[in-house]
C-alpha positions, 0 to 999 in steps of 0.5 A: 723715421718717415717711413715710421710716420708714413705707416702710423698715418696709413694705420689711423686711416684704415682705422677711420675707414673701419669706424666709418663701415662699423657704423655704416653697417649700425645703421643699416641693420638698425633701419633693416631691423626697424622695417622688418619689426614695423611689417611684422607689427603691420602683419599682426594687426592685419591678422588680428584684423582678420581674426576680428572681421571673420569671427563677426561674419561667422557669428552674423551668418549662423545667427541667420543660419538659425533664424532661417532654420527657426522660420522654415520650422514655422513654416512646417508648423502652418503646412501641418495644423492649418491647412485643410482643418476645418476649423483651422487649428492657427488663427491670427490671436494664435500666430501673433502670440507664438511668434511673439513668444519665440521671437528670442528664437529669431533674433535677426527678425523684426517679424514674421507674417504669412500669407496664403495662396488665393487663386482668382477663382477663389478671391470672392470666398477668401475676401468673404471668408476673411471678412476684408478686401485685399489691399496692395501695398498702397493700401487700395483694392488689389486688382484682379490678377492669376493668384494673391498672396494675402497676409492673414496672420502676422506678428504684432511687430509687422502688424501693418502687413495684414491684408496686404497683397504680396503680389502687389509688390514687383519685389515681393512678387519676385521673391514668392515666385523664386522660393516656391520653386527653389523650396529655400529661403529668398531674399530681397534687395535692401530697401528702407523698412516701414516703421523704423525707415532702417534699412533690411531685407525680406525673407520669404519661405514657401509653405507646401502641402505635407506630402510633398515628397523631398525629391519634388520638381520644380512643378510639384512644388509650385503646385504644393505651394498653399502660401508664404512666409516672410519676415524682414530683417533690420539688418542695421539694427541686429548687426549693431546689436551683435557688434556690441556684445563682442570685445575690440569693437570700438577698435575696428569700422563693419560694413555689410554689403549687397554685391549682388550687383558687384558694380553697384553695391548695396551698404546694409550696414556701416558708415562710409569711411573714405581712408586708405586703409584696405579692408579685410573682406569676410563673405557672408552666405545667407542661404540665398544663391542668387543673392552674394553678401559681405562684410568690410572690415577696417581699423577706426584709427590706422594702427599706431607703431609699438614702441619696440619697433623704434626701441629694438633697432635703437638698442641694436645699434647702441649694442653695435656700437658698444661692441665696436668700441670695444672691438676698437678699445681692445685693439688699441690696447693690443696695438698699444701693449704690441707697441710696448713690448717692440719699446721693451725689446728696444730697451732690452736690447739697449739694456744688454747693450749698456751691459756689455758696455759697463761691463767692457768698461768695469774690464778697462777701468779694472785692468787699467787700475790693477796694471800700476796697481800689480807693479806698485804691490810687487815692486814693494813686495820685492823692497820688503825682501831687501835688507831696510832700515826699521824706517824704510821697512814701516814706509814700504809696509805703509804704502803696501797696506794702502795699495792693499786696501785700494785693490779691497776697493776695486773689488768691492765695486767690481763686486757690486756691479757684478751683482747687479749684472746678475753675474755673480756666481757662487762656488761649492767646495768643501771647507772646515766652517770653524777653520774658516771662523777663526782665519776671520777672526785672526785678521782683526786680532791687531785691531782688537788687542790696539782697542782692549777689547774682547773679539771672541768666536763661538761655533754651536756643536750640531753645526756641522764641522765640513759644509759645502759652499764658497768659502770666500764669499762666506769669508767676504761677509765675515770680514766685511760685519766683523770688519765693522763691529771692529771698527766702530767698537772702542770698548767691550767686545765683538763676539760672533756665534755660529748656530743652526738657523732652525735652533737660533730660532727656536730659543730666540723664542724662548728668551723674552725679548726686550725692546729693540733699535734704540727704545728702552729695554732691560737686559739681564746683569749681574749683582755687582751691575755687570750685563751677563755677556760677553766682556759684562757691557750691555748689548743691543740684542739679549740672545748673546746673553747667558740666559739665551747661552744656556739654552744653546749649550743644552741644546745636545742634552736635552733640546735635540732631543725632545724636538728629535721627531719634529726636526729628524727630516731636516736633520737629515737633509743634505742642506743646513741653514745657518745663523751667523750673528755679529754683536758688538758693544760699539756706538750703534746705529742712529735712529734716522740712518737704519733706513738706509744701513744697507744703501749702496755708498750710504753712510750712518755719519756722512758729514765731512768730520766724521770719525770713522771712514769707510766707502758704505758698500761693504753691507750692500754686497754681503746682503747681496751675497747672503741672498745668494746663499739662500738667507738674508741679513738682518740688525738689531741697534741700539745708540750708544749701547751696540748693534747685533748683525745676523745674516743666515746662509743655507749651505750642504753637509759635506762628509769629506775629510778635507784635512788629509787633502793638501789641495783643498785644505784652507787651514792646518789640522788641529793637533790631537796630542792634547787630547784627554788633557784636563784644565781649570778655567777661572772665569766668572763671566758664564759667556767668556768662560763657555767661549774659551771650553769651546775653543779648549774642547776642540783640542780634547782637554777636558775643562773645568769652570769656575768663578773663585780663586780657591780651585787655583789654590787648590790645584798645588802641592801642599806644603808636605808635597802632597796634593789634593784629593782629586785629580790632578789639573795640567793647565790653569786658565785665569782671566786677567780680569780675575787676576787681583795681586793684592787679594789673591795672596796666597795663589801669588806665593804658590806662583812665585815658588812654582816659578823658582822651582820649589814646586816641580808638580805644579800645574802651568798656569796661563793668563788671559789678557786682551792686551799686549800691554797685559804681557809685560806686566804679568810675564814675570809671575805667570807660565806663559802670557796669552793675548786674545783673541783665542783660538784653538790653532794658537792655543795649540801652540802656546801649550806645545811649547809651555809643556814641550809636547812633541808634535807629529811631523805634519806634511807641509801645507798648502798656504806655506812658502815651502810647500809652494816652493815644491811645485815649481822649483826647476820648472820652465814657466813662460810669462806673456805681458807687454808690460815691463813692469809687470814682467819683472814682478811676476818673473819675480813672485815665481823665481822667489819659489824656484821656477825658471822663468822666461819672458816676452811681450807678445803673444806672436813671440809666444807663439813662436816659443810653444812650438810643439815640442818646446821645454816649458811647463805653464805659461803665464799669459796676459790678456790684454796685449797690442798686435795679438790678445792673450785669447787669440794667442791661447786658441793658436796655441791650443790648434798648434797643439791639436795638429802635433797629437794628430801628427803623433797618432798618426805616427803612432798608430802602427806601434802596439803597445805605444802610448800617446801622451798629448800635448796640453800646455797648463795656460793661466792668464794674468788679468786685472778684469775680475768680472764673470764675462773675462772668466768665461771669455778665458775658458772659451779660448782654451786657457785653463783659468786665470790669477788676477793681478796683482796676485799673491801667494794664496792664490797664485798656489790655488792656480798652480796646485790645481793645474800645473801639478797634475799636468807636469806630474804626467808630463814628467 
């Protein structure tokens, strides 16, 4: 138990600590899946960054690329119509209108001015020419110097450069100077333009001469240089007014830089930000390659974190964590079903142990109870067959009935508990099923002759007349309903009907049904107010009446075959499914109790003042056992009118002709002498009256029904002698019933003159009464006195003897003392059994049919009396003994056995022709355990079956005939 615990406490660790990795391993992949979104988001941005700041740049430098193209175009514009024409073909008026119109051409420009190149020797003709002085840019007289770089034409915009001196100005100086001899476009450092005091930069074009060649030196081109052309770029105004025509400008900060200087750079546009955040850098290529420009862009706001970057890692680790609680539900769910089958096993284990044990103690309790119980019933067997007065005879024959019926007890619930067990298995042997019938209806013939009342059985004629199965159990059912219907019967009739289920069926259907289980219905009666059934009382369930009779008795003439095709596989299946019903006209079945009819021990009155006693199992075990056969059980009751009990049971067509084997035969054959024989039945009840032609039929007389005396009459002589004209009647039926002395004058004189011989051609006439009563009353006026229940076997015999027919010599049966007898008269039998009461009853039950009988009370001395080669022929041998069992015994035996044949082979085995006949001695055990596991315990030992005590003379001639017959036949 500690080690049990140890291991559940280290299982619920390991379990935390997996619980702690799992989620360790949620988080971990959470906070990687959230850095990994979030550098990916900042990654985007900085692309999309990037994406923005390139697209500005590029679109900044080719707006320059086209302004530079644009002043280089006016450049050449100047060179071709103005130099040397005389007149010029460009004035000022003409500039300022062109480059105002073509300002939209330039859109980076806020002007465009040109100056010429004045050499000092030619200063006083230009200034003469020109009309003004040349200023500098402070606006005084330009000092003398090599050459001037005055502004003649200009734009209005730049209108103030106009007689300004470009040479004046260091930088200005300094860009004239590099793109004359660079022949592109130069730029200067920012500086604060005049006017608008923004900052901007100025680019200067040199104008040469048109024939300058394209390959031209640096000389050649200073010496074609006629002047210059410039135009300031207010690089804070343009670059804000193409910023704003471009989306997500309010997203990102542009800054443009001079990095000419990369220490010192120079801002052309932009705020200063100080943040930090790390610009993207675009270079900016102005066509200056002394000069470098850039463009710094940067988010205004830092970019803010998508929201799936936090939602993502927070579904993951949900997700994670679902996964692990299912991961760690489905486990538990497998530790907790893994638990509950080892507890399963366990309990199956104990379940099967309880079962040997009940079963072992079922063996005890049986053999325990069957030991005094086989002494009382044998030692009362023997009394009987002493000389006793007719007092002494009824106490003996008293105290065996209650011994019987304490056994029937026993075996009752020997029976339950192997049904439980799931131990009760079912035989298949051929029996005659209407044989079988009428053996059951005969043990309740005393009963129902006591009470008056009809007991009558009915067997359709498609049933078949072999089927194979177990009989006893069949039997066990049968008993146990008719038993019942018996019982609680006081008036009226049981009548039990054997059909084919599928037919059953078929008419119930077409029979309208009445209201079942005690509610009102209206079944079928007669005009004198008798019901159409049986004894002419009300039943519970209308298909016994005539109305559903009818359909049952056509059922050969005309149902068969109009449902020949539908029924023709079934007909011709080896299995057949019948339907047994059991009506009675008893006190029926509560209301409150029909729940619990087929309760183990349950009881419809279960007060202490009951009327009718009974332990309540006997329905529990034939539901059980018709569920075995294949069917089921099933009951109609009404209080106070009846209950109808119908079990189906699916059993084999058997076509062996059982009645010439004496081995298997439960019953006598039917004679055949009557056969062709024709009677009348008087009978006004068209049920009674089907059941009695059916049990006639199966003798062969041929029988005619009717309801009136006047066929009786009939069927004598006339006065003259002579008779009607019709065939002659061997035998009348009359139902006492019918039978009224006061009223049938004239059938009682034709009796009494047939009785004092004045009529010797007369037919016999039998009366049918359900009474013994009945036969002292009517014994004088009728041939003979018949007292019901029927049957064909004591029909036979009434006949025989009243129309002293010879019988043919039959062999003696099986069931007959006799015939028992046979087998065992001289035959050297050992019996085995501590008991020494129950020695002296079975040496006497086996010397009562001749056998010579020996005792011991040890399987020991057993042992030492079956030596090979010993004198008996079958050995009776009890199971449970001190020192050695009956098993142990046997297997001794059956190796003591085994060695002598191999001896006698050996010895044999040189001699041709010699044969070897082996030595098995026939080993029954005597046991009072009855249950499956003694049985299959007695076949593992060697024992060739077994008769449970007390035994009796059936079944002790079913163990002998079986085994002792054939085995000492061949031994003799």
């Amino acid at each position: 138990m500690g080690g049990k615990y140890s291991g559940a406490r280290t299982k619920r660790r390991w379990r935390g600590l997996a619980a702690a990795a799992w989620v360790l391993i949620a988080v971990v992949g959470a906070a990687v899946m959230h850095c990994t979104q979030r550098r990916q988001s900042m990654d985007r941005a900085e692309e999309r960054l990037f994406s923005m700041c390139e697209e500005r740049a590029r679109m900044l430098q080719e707006q320059f690329g086209v302004t530079v193209n644009h002043v280089h175009a006016i450049a050449i514009l100047i060179a071709t119509f103005n130099y040397e024409k005389s007149p010029p073909a460009i004035d000022a008026d003409t500039f300022a209108k062109y480059t105002a119109r073509t300002s939209f051409e330039r859109p980076l420009l806020n002007g465009v001015a040109y100056a010429q190149r004045v050499f000092h020797h030619e200063r006083e003709m230009f200034e003469s020419q020109q009309g003004w002085i040349m200023n500098t840019m402070q606006r005084e007289p330009a000092p003398p110097r090599d050459e001037y770089a005055p502004v003649i034409f200009s734009q209005d915009t730049v209108s103030y450069l106009a007689r300004i001196d470009m040479m004046s100005g260091e930088e200005d100086q300094e860009n004239i100077l590099r793109a004359r001899t660079t022949g592109k476009a130069v730029l200067t450092n920012p500086f604060r333009l005049l006017g608008s005091n923004h900052l901007g930069v100025v680019l200067t074009f040199a104008v040469y001469r048109p024939d300058l060649p394209a390959d031209a030196s640096v000389e050649q081109r200073v010496e074609a240089t006629i002047g210059y052309l410039g135009g300031g770029f207010d690089v804070e105004s343009l670059v804000e007014n193409l910023l704003s025509k471009l989306a997500g400008n309010q997203d990102i900060v542009v800054n443009v830089y001079d990095v000419t200087n990369a220490s010192e750079p120079m801002a052309l546009y932009g705020p200063s930000i100080l943040d930090e955040q790390v610009p993207h850098v675009s270079m900016l290529d102005f066509g200056d390659p002394f000069r470098r420009h850039e463009m710094r862009c940067r988010y205004r706001q830092k970019p803010p974190i998508p929201w799936s970057v936090i939602t993502n890692p927070l579904g993951l680790f949900v997700i994670w964590m679902l996964l692990g609680y299912s991961i760690a539900a489905a486990y538990s769910r497998y530790d907790k079903v893994t638990e509950d089958c080892r507890k399963m096993e366990e309990l199956k284990t104990q379940a099967e142990a309880a079962d040997v044990a009940k079963s072992q103690f079922l063996a005890t309790v049986s053999h325990e109870i069957r030991t005094p119980m086989n002494g009382v019933l044998g030692m009362l067997d023997m009394l009987l067959g002493t000389d006793l007065t007719m007092t002494q005879k009824d106490y003996a024959q008293t105290a065996q009935m209650c011994g019987r019926a304490l056994i029937t007890l026993i075996n009752d619930v020997l029976d339950r508990a192997k049904i439980e067990a799931g131990k009760l298995e079912l035989e298949a042997v051929p029996f005659d099923l209407r044989s079988l019938m009428d053996d059951v209806i005969s043990l309740f013939s005393s009963k129902s002759r006591e009470k008056c009342i009809e007991l009558a059985v009915f067997v359709c004629n498609d049933v078949p007349k072999v089927v194979l199965g177990d009989p006893w159990r069949f039997r066990q059912i049968l008993t146990n309903l008719v038993g019942n219907a018996v019982k609680f019967t006081e008036r009226g009739h049981v009548f039990v009907r054997v059909c084919l289920d599928e037919n059953s069926n078929m008419e119930a259907n077409q029979v309208i049904h009445g209201t079942m289980n005690g509610k009102d219905g209206k079944v079928e009666s007669t005009t004198n107010g008798a019901f159409n059934t049986l004894s002419g009382f009300e039943a519970a369930d209308r298909r016994n009446s005539w109305q559903y009779f009818k359909l049952l008795l056509s059922n050969k003439e005309s149902l068969l075959d109009d449902l020949e095709d539908e029924n023709s596989n079934q007909s011709d299946s080896d299995h057949v499914t019948l339907a047994i019903s059991i009506e009675d006209t008893g006190v029926g079945i509560p209301l409150q109790a029909q729940d619990r009819v087929f309760t183990p021990f349950m009881q419809a009155d279960s007060s202490t003042s009951r009327n009718y006693g009974g332990t309540g199992i006997g329905l529990s075990i034939s539901k059980c056992l018709a569920e075995l056969m294949g069917g089921q059980i099933s009951f109609t009751s009404r209080p106070f009118v009846g209950s109808t009990f119908t079990f189906s049971a699916t059993l084999k067509r058997s076509y062996e002709d059982i009645s010439v084997d004496s081995s298997r035969s439960l019953s006598e054959a039917l004679p055949t002498a009557f056969k062709g024989m024709k009677a009348i039945l008087i009978d006004g009840r068209p049920v009674r009256s089907a059941v009695t032609r059916y049990h006639l039929k199966r003798l062969g007389i041929i029988v005619q029904v009717v309801n009136n005396m006047s066929a009786v009459v009939k069927a004598f002589p006339g006065k003259n002698g002579a008779t009607v004209s019709r065939e002659k009647a061997t035998m009348l039926f009359i139902e006492s019933d019918f039978w009224r002395p006061e009223t049938d004058v004239q059938l009682l004189n034709h009796l009494r003159e047939h009785k004092n011989g004045l009529l010797s051609d007369a037919p016999k006439v039998v009366l049918l009464v359900t009474s013994e009563a009945d036969k002292d009353n009517y014994g004088s006026i009728f041939d003979i006195v018949m007292c019901k229940p029927i049957r064909a076997s004591t029909i036979a015999s009434s006949i025989q003897q009243l129309l002293k027919v010879e019988m043919p010599e039959r062999k003696e049966n099986q069931n007959r003392p006799s015939f028992l007898r046979s087998l065992l008269v001289g035959k050297n039998i050992l019996v085995v059994d501590d008991n020494k009461v129950n020695l002296r009853v079975a040496a006497a039950a086996l010397k009562k049919y001749g056998a010579n009988v020996s005792c011991v009370e040890s399987g020991k001395d057993a042992i030492s009396l079956l030596q090979p080669p010993h004198s008996f022929d079958a050995c009776f041998m009890d199971v449970q003994m001190p020192e050695m069992d009956g098993f142990e015994a046997t297997k001794q035996i059956r190796q003591m056995e085994m060695k002598a044949n191999e001896e006698m082979k050996n010895k044999l085995a040189l001699s041709e022709g010699s044969t070897v006949v082996e030595y098995h001695l026939p080993v029954l055990a005597m046991t009072a355990d009855v249950i499956q596991a003694t049985y299959e315990e007695c076949i593992k030992s060697g024992m060739d079956g077994y008769v449970s005590k007390p035994f009796d003379e059936e079944q002790l001639y079913q163990a002998v005939s079986i085994l002792v017959v054939g085995t000492m036949d061949s031994a003799v």
